[in-house]
gemmi code that builds the backbone of each chain (N, CA, C; Angstrom):
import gemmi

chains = {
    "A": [
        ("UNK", (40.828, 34.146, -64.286), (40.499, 34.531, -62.926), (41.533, 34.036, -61.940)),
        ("UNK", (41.126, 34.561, -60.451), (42.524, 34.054, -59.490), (41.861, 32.617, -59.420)),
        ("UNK", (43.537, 32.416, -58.840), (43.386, 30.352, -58.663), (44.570, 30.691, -57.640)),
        ("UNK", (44.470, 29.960, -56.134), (44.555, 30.113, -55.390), (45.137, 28.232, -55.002)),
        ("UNK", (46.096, 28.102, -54.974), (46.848, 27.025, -54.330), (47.316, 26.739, -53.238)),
        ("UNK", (47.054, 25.544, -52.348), (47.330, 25.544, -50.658), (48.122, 23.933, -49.889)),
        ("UNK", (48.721, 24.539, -49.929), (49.580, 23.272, -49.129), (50.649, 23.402, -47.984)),
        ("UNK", (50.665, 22.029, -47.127), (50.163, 20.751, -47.381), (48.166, 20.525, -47.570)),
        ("UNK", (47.722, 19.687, -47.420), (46.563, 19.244, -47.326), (46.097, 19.062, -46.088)),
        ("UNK", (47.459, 18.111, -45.581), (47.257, 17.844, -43.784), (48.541, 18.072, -43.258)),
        ("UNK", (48.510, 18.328, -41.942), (49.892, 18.686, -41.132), (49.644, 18.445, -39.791)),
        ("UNK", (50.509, 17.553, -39.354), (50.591, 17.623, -38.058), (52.031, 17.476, -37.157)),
        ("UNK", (51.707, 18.401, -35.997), (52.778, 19.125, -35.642), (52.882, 18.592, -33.952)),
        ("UNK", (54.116, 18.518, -33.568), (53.862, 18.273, -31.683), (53.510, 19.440, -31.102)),
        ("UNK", (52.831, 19.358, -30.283), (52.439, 20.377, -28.913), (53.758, 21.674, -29.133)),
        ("UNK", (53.904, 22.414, -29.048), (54.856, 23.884, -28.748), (55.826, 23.911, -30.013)),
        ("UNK", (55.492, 23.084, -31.008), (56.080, 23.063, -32.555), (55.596, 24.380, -33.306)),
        ("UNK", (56.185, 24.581, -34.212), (55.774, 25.821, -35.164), (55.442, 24.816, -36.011)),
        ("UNK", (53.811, 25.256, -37.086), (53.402, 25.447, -38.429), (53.170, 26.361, -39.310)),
        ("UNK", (53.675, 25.708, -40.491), (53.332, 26.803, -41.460), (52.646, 25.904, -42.699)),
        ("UNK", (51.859, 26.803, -43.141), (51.007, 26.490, -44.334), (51.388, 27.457, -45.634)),
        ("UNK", (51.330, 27.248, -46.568), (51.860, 27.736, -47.563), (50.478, 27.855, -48.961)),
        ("UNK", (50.523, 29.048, -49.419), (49.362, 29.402, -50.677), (50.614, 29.735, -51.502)),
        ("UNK", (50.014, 30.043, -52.779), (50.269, 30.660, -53.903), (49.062, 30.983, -54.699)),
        ("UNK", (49.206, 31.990, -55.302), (48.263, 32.733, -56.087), (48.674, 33.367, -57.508)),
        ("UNK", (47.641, 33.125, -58.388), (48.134, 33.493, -59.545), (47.594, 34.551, -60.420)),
        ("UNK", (46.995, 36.007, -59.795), (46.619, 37.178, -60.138), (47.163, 37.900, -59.533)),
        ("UNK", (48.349, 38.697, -60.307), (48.983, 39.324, -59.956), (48.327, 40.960, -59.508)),
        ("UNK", (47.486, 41.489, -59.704), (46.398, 42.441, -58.919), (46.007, 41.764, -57.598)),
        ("UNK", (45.758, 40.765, -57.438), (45.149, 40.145, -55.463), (46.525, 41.183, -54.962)),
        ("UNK", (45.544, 42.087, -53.582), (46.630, 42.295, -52.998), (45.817, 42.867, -51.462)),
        ("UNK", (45.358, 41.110, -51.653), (44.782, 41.172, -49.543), (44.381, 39.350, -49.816)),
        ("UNK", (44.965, 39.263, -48.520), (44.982, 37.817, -48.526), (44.939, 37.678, -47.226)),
        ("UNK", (43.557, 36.816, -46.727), (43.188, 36.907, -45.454), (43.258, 35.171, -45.287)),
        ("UNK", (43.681, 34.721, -43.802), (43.536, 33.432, -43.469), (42.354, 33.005, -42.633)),
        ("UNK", (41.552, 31.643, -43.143), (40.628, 31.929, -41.887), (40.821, 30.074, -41.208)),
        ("UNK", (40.027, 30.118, -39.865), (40.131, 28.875, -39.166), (39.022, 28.437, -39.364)),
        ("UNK", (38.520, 27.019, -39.435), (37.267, 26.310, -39.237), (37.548, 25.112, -38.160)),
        ("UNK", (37.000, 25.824, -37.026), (37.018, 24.204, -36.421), (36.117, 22.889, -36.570)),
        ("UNK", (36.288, 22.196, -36.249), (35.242, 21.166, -36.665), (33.562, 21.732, -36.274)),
        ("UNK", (33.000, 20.709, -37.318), (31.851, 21.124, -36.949), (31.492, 22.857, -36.966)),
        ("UNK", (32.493, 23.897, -37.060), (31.828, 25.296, -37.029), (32.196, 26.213, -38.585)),
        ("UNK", (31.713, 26.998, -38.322), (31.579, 28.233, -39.306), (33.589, 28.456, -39.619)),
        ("UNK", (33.600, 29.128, -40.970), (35.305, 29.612, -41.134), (34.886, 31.094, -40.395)),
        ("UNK", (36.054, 31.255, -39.888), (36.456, 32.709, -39.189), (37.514, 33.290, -39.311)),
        ("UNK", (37.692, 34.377, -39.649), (38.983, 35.171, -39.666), (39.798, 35.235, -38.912)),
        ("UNK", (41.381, 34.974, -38.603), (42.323, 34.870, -38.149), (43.600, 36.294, -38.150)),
        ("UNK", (43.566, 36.437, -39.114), (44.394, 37.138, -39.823), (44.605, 37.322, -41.204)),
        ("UNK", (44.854, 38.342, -41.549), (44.935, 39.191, -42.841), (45.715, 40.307, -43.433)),
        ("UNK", (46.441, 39.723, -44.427), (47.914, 40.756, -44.893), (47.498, 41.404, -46.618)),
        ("UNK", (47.696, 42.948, -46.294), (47.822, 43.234, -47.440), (48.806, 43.831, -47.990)),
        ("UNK", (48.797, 44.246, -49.349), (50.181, 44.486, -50.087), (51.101, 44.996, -49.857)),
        ("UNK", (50.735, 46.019, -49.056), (51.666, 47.205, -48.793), (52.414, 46.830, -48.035)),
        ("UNK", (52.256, 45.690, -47.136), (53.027, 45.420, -46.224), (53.729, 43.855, -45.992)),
        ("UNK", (55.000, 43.222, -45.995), (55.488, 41.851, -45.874), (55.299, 41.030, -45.159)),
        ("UNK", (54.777, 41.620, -43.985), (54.572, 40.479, -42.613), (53.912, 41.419, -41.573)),
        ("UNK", (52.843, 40.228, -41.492), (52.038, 40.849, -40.023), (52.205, 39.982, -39.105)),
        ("UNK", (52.038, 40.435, -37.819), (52.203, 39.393, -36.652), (50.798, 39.651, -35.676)),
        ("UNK", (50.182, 38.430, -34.648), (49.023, 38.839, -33.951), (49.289, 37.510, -33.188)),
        ("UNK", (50.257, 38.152, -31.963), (50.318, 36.733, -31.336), (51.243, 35.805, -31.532)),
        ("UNK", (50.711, 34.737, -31.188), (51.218, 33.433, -32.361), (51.229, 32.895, -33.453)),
        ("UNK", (50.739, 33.951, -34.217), (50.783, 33.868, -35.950), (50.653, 35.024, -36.006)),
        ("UNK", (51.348, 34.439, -37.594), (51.820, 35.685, -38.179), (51.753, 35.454, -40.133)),
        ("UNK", (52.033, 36.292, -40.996), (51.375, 35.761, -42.274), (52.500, 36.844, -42.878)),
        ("UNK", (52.779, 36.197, -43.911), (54.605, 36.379, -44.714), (53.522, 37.223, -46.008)),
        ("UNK", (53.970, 38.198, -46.857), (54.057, 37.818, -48.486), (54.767, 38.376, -49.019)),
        ("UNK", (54.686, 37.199, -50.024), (56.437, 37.860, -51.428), (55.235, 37.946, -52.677)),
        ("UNK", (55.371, 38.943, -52.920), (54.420, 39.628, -54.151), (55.120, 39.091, -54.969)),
        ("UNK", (57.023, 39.497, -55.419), (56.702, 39.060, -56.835), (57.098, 37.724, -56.719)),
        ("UNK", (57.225, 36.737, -55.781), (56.791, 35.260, -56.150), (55.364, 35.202, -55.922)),
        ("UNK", (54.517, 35.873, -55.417), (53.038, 35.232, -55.680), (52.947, 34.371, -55.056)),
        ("UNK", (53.279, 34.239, -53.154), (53.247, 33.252, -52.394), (53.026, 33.994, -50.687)),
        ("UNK", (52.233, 33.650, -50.498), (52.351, 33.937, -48.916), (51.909, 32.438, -47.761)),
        ("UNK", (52.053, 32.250, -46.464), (52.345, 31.653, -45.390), (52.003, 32.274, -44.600)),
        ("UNK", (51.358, 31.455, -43.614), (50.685, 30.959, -42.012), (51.436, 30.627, -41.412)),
        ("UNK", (52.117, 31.539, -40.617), (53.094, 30.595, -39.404), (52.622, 30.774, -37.724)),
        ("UNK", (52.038, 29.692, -37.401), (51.959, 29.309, -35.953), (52.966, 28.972, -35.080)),
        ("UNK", (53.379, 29.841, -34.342), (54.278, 29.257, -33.028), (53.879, 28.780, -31.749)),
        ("UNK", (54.488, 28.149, -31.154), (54.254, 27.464, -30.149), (52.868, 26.834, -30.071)),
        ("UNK", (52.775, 26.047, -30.922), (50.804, 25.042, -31.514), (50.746, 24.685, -29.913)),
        ("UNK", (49.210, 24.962, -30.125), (48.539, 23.993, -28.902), (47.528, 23.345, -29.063)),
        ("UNK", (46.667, 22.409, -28.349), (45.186, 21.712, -28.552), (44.578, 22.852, -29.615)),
        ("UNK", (44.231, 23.712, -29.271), (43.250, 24.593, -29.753), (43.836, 25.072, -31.033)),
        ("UNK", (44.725, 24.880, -31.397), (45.243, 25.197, -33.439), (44.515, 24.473, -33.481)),
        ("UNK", (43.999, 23.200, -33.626), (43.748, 22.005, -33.935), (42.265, 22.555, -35.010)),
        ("UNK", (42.471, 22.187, -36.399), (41.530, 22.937, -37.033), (41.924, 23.016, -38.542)),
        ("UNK", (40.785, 23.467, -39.428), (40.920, 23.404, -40.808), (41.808, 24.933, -41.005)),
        ("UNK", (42.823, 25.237, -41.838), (42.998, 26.601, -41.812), (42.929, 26.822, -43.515)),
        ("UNK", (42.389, 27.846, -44.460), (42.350, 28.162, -45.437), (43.030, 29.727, -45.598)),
        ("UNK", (43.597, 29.612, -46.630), (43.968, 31.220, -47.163), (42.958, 30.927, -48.330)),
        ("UNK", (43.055, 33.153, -48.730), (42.491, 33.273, -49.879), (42.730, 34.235, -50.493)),
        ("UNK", (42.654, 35.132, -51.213), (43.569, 35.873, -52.493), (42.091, 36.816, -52.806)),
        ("UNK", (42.530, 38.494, -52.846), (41.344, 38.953, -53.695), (41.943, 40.046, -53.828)),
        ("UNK", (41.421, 41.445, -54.510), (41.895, 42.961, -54.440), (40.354, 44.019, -55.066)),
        ("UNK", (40.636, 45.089, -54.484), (39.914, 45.593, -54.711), (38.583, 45.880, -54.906)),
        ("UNK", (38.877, 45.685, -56.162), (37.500, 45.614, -57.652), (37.007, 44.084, -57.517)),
        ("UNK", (37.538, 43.607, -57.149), (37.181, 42.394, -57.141), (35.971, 41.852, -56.523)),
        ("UNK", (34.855, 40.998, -57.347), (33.668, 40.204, -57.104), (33.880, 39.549, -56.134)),
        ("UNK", (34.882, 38.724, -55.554), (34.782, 37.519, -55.437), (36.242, 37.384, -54.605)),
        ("UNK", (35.964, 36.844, -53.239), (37.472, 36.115, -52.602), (37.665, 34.910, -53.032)),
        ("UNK", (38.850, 34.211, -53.221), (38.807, 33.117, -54.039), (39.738, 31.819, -53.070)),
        ("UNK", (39.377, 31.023, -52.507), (40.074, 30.477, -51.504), (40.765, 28.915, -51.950)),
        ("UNK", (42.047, 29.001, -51.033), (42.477, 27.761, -51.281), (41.770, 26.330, -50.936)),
        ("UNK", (42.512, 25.283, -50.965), (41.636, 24.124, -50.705), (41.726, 23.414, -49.337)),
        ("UNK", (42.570, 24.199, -48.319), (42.402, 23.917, -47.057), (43.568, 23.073, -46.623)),
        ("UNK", (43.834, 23.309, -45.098), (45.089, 22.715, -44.677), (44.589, 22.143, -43.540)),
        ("UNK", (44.113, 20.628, -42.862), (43.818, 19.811, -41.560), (45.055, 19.891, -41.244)),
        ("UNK", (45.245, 20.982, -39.749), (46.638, 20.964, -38.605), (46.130, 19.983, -37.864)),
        ("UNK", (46.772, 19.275, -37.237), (46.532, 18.428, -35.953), (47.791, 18.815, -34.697)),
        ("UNK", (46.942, 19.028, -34.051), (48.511, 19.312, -33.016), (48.516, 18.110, -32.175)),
        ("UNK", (49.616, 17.049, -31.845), (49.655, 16.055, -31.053), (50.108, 16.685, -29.541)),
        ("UNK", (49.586, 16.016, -28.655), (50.219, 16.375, -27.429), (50.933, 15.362, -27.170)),
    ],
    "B": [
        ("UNK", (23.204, 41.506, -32.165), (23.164, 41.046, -33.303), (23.488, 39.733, -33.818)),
        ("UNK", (22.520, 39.375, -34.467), (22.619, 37.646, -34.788), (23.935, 37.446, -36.033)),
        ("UNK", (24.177, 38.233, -36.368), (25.400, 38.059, -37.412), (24.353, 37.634, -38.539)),
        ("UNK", (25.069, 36.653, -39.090), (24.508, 35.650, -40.109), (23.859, 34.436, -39.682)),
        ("UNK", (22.361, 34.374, -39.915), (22.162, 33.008, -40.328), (21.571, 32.457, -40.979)),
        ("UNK", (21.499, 30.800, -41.193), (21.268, 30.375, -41.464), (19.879, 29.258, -41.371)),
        ("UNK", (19.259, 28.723, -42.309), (17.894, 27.452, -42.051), (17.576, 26.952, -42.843)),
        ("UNK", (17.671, 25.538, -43.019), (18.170, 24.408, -42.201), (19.491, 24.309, -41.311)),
        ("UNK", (19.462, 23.437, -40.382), (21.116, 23.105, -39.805), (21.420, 21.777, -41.316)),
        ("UNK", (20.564, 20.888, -40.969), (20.346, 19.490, -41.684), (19.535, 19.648, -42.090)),
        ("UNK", (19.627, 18.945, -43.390), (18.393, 18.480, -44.542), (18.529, 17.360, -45.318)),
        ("UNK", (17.769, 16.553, -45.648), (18.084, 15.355, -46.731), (16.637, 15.703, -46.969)),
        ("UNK", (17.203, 15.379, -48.918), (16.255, 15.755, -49.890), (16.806, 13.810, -50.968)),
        ("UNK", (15.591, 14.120, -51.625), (15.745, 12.708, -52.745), (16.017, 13.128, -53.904)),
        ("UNK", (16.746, 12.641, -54.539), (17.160, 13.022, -56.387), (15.608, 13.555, -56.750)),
        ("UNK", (15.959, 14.894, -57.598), (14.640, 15.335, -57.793), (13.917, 16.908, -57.336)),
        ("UNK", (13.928, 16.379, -56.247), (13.338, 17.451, -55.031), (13.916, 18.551, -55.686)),
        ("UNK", (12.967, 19.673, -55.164), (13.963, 21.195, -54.656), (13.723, 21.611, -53.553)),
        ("UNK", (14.306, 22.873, -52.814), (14.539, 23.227, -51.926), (14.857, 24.413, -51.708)),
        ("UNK", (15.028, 25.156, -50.982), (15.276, 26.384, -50.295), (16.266, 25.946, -49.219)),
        ("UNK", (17.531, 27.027, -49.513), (18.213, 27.473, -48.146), (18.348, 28.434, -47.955)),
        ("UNK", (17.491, 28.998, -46.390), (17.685, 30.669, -46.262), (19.206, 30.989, -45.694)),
        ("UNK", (19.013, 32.613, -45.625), (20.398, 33.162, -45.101), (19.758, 34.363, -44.638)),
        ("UNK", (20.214, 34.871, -44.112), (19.646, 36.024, -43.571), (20.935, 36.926, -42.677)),
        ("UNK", (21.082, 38.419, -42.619), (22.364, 39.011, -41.856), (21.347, 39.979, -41.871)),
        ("UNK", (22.179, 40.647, -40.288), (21.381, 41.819, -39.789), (22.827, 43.067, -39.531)),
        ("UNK", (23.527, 42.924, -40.559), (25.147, 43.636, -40.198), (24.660, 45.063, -41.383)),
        ("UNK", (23.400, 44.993, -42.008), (23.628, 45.740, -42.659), (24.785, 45.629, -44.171)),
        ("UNK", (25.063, 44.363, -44.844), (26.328, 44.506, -45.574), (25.623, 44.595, -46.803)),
        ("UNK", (25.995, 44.982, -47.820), (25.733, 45.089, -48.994), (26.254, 43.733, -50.262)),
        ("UNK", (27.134, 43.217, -49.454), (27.689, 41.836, -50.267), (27.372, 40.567, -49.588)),
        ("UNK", (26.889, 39.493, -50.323), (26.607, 38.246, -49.618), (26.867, 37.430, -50.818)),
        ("UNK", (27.402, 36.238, -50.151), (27.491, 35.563, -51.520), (27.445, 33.988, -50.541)),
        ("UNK", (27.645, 32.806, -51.552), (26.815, 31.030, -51.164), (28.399, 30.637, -51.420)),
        ("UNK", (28.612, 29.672, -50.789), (29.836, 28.406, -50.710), (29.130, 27.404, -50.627)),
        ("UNK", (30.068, 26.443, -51.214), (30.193, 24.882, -50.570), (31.546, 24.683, -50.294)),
        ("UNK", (31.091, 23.624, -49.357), (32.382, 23.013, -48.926), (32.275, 21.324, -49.329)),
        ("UNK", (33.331, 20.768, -50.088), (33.235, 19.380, -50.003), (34.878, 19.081, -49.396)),
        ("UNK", (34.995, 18.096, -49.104), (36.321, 17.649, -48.755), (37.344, 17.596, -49.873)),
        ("UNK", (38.495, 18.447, -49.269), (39.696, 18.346, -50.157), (39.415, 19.693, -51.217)),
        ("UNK", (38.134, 19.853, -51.504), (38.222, 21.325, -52.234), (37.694, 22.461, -51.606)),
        ("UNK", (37.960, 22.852, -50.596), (37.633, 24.115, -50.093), (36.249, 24.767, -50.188)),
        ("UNK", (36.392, 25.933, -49.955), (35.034, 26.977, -50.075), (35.399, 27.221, -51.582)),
        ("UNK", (34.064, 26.845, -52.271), (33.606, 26.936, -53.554), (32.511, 28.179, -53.958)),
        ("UNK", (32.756, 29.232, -54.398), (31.456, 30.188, -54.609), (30.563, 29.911, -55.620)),
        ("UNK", (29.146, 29.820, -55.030), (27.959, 29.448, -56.174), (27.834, 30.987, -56.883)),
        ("UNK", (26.934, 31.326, -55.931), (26.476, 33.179, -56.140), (27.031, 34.104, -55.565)),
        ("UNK", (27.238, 35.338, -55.768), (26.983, 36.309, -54.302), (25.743, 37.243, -55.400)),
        ("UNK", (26.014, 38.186, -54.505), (25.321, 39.529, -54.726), (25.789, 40.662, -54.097)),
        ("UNK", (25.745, 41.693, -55.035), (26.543, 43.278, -54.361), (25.999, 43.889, -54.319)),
        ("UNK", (24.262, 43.539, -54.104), (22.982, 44.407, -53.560), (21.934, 44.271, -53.852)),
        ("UNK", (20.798, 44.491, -53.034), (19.633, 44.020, -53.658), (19.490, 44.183, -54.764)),
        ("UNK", (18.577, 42.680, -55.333), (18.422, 43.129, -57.305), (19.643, 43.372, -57.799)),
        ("UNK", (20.526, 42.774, -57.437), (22.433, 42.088, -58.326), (22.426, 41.120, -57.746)),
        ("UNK", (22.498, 40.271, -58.569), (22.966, 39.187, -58.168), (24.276, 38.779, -59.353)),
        ("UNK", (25.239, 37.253, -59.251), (25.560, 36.980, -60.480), (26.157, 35.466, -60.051)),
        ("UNK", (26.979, 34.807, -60.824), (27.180, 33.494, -60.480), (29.115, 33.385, -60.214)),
        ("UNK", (29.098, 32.402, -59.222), (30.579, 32.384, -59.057), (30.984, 31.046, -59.604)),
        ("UNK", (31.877, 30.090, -59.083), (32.688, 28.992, -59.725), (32.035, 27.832, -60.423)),
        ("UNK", (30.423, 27.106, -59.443), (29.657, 26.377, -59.155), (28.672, 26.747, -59.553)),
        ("UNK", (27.840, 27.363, -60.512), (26.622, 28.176, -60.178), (25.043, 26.664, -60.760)),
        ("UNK", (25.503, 26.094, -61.282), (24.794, 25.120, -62.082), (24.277, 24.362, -61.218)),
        ("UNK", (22.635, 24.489, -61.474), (21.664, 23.453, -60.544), (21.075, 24.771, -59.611)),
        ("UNK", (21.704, 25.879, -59.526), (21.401, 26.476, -58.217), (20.935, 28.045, -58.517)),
        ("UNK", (20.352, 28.457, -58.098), (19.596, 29.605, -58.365), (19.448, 31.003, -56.969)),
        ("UNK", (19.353, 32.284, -57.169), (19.420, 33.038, -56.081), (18.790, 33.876, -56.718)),
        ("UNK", (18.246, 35.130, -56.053), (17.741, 36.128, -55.557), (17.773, 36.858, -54.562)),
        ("UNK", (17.905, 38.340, -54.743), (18.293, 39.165, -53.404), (16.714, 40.353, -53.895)),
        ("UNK", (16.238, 40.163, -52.767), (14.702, 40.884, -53.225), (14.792, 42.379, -51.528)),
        ("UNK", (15.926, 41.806, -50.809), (16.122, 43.140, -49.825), (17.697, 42.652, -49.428)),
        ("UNK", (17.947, 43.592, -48.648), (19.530, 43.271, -48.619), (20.095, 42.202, -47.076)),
        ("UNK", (19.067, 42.213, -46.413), (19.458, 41.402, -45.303), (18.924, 39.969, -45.782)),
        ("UNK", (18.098, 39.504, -46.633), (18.090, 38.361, -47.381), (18.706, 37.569, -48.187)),
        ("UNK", (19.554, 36.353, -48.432), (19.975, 35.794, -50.046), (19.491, 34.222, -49.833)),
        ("UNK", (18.432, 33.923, -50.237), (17.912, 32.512, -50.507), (18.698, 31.909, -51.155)),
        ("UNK", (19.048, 30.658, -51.267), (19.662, 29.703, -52.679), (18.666, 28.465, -52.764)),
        ("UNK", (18.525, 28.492, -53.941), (17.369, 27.559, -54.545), (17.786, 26.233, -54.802)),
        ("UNK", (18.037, 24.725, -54.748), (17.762, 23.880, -55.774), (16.784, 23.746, -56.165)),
        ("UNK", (16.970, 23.955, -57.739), (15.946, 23.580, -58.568), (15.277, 21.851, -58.644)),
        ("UNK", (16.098, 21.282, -58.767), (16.055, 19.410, -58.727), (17.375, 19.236, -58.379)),
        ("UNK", (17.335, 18.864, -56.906), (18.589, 17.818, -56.318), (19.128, 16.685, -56.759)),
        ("UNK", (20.734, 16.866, -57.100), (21.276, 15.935, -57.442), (22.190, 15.079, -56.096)),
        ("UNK", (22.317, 13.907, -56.275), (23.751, 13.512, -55.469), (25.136, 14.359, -55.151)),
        ("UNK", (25.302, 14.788, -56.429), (26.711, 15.817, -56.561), (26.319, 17.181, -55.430)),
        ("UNK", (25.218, 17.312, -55.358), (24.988, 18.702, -54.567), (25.401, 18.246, -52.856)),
        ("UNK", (25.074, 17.096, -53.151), (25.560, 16.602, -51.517), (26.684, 17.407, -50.690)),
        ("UNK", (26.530, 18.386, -49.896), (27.868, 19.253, -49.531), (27.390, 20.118, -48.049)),
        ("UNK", (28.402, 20.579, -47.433), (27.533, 22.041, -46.736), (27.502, 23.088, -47.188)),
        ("UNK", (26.541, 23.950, -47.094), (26.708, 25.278, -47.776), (27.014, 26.413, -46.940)),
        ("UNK", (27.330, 26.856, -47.036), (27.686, 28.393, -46.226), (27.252, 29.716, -47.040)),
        ("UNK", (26.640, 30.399, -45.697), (26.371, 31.622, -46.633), (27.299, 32.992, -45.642)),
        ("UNK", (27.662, 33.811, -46.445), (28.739, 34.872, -46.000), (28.070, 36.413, -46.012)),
        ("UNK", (28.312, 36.926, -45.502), (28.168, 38.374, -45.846), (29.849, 39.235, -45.548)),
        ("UNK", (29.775, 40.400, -45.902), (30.648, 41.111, -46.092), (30.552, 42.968, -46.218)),
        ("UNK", (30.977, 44.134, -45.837), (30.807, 44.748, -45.793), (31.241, 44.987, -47.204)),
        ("UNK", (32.470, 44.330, -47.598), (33.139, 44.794, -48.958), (33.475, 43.881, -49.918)),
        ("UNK", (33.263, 44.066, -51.486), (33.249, 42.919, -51.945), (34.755, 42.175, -52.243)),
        ("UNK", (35.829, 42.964, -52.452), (36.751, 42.260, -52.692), (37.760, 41.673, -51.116)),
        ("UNK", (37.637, 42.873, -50.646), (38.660, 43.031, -49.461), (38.030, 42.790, -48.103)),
        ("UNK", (37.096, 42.802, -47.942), (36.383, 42.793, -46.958), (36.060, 40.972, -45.725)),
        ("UNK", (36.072, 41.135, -44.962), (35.726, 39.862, -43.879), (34.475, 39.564, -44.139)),
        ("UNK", (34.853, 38.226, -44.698), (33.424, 37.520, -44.487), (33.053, 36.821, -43.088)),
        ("UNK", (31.548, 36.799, -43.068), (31.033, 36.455, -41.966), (29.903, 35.503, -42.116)),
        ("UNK", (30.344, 34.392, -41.982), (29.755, 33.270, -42.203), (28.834, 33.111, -41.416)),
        ("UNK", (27.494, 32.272, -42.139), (26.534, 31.387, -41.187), (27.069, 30.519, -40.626)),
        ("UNK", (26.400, 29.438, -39.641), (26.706, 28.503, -39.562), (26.635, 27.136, -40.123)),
        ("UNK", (26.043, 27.262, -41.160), (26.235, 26.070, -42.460), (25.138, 25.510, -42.287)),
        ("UNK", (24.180, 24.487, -43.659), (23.464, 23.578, -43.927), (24.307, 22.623, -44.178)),
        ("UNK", (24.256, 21.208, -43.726), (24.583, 20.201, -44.181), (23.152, 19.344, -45.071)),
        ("UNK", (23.287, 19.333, -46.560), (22.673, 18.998, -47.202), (22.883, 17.394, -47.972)),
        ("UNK", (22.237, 16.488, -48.008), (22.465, 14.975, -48.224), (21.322, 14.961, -49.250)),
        ("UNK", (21.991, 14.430, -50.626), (20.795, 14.117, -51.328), (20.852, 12.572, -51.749)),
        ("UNK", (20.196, 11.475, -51.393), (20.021, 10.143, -51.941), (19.240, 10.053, -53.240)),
    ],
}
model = gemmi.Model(1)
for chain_id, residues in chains.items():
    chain = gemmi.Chain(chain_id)
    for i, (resn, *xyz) in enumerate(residues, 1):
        res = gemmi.Residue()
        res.name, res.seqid = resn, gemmi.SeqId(i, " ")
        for name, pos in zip(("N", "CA", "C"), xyz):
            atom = gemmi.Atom()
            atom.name, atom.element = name, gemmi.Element(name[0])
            atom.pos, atom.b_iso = gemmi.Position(*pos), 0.0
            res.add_atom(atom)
        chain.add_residue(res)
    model.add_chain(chain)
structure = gemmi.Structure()
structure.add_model(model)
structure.setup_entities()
């Protein structure tokens, strides 16, 4: 089945710094991979979401990379503020598929 | 529309016990499926279901039990609470099962001594 890898664990970045978070995935059929935010204390929510057909989406201040045949895609935040401040997870699925299968989570901290 | 939710917010149960956690969505979705979250390992899938009367088990399924008896419903059962269950749970719905946005409750935080 997919297995879904996420790093760093934690990251923290200064005020108007770029982050990026980094997955890898190892089912080569996943071909939608959505990121979501959890802030403390709340529910995960959708952020953004890239699928195959396409290398890079942008919405804002993030934006989400993928290289199919490395089997890796990235979260990149520009210009972080208070409000990144939050759990962010990717996750890997396609189609036919039962089941989204998510990484193990990335704590951003943005310092001011 | 209430989205998804959830009942309990909080619960503490004693080694032993069982329990009920409801879920409930009014989106109309045909897919719902149970997480935990513990620290450092992410959203973990117990169950989902891809419609009333389907159900099946995802990563975690042990100790824990479900049923989908209409489609805006998915209960998750402990049978006898362990310590290890200690976690929050989240319950999701989804219009689609692979590709689709999940839409989370707002979580049980469950404590078992």
């Amino acid at each position: 089945g997919e297995n879904v890898e996420q790093h760093p664990s934690t990251l923290s970045v200064q005020e108007g710094d770029s982050a990026v978070i980094k997955c890898t995935y190892s089912d080569s059929a996943s071909n939608y991979f959505p990121w979501y935010k959890q802030e403390l204390g709340k529910r995960p929510q959708l952020i953004i979401d890239i699928r195959s057909n396409v290398g890079e989406k942008k919405d804002q201040r993030i934006a989400v990379t993928l290289n199919k045949t490395a089997k890796h895609f990235s979260l990149h935040i520009t210009e972080t503020q208070p409000e990144d401040s939050a759990v962010y997870f990717c996750a890997a699925s396609w189609e036919g598929a039962q089941k989204l299968v998510f990484g193990q989570g990335t704590r951003l901290t943005i310092n001011p | 529309n209430a989205g998804v939710t959830q009942t309990p917010k909080f619960q503490v149960l004693k080694t032993g016990q069982s329990m009920t956690l409801q879920c409930a969505q009014d989106m109309n979705h045909e897919y719902m499926s149970w997480y935990r979250q513990d620290p450092g390992m992410g959203l973990r899938l117990i169950h989902y279901s891809v419609g009333a009367g389907i159900t099946d088990q995802g990563e975690v399924p042990n100790g824990y039990n479900v049923s989908r008896s209409t489609t805006e419903d998915f209960p998750l059962r402990l049978l006898s609470a362990a310590p290890s269950q200690t976690s929050v749970y989240f319950c999701a719905s989804s219009y689609s099962r692979g590709r689709g946005q999940r839409y989370f409750g707002p979580g049980t935080r469950l404590t078992v001594t």
